[in-house]
C-alpha positions as CSV (number, residue, x, y, z in Angstrom):
1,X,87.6,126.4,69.4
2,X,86.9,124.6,72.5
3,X,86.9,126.1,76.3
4,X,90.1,126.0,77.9
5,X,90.4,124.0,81.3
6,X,91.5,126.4,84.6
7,X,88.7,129.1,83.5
8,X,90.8,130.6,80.9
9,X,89.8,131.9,77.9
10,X,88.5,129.9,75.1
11,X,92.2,128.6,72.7
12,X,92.0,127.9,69.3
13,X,92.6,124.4,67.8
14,X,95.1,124.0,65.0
15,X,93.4,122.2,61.8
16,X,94.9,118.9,62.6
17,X,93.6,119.0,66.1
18,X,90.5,120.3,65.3
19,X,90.2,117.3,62.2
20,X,92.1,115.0,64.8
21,X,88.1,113.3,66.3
22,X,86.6,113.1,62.9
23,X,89.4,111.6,61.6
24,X,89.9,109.0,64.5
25,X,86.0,107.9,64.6
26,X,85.9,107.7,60.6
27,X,89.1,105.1,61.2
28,X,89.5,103.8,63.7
29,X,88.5,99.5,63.8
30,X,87.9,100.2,67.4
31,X,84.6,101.9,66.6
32,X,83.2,99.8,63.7
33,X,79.8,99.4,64.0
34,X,79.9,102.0,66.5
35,X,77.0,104.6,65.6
36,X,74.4,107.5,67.1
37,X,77.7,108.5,69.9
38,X,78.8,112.1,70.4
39,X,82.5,112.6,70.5
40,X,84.9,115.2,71.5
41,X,88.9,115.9,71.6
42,X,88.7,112.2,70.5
43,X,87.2,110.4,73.5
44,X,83.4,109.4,73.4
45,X,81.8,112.9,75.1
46,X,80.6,112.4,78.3
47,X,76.9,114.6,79.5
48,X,77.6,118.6,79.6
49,X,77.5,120.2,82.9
50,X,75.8,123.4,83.1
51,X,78.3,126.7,82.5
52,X,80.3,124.4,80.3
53,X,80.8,124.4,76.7
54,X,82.0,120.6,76.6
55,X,80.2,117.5,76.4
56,X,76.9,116.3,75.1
57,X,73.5,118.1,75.8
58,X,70.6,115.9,77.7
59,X,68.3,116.5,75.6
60,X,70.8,115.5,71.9
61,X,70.7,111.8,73.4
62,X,66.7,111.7,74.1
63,X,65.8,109.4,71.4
64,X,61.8,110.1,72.1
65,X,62.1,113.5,71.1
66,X,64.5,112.7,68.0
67,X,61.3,110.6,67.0
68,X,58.4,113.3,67.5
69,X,61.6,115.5,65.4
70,X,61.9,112.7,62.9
71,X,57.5,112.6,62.5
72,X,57.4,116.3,62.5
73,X,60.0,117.1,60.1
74,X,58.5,114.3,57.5
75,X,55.0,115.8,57.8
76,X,56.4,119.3,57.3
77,X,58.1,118.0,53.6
78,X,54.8,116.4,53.0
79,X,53.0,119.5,53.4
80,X,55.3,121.5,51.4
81,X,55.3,118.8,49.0
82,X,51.4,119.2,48.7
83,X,51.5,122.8,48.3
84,X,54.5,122.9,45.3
85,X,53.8,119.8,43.5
C-alpha cells in the first residue's frame, strides 16, 4: 500500500509493483556496493515530510542512535545470556 498523490486515498500495489524496488536494488549493477540506503517505488527515498506516509524518517538515518541501539541491544542478549545459560 502506499499513499496516493492528490490526497486520495491510500491504492493498493499489485505484487509485481510492490516486489518491483526489492527486486531492482537486489540487481541492479548500478547499485553494487551500494549499502545502509532507504528506497522506495524504486528511487533512493528522499527524507519524509510530516503528514506523509512516504520517505525516510530523520531519525532511521541517525547513525549515533543506531550505535547506542546496536550497544543496548548486545548488552540486553548478554544479560539474558547470563540469566539462561
Amino acid at each position: 500500500m502506499r499513499a496516493q498523490a492528490g490526497g486520495g486515498g491510500p491504492a493498493w500495489k499489485t505484487p509485481e509493483q510492490g516486489a518491483a524496488t526489492s527486486v531492482l536494488v537486489a540487481t541492479s549493477p548500478l547499485l553494487d556496493g551500494v549499502g545502509g540506503r532507504y528506497f522506495e517505488d524504486c528511487n533512493e527515498a528522499e527524507l519524509s515530510q510530516p503528514g506523509t506516509r512516504r520517505g525516510v524518517a530523520a531519525y532511521a538515518l541517525d547513525s549515533e542512535a543506531a550505535a547506542r541501539l546496536w550497544q543496548v541491544s548486545a548488552e540486553m542478549l548478554t544479560a539474558v545470556a547470563t540469566v539462561t545459560g
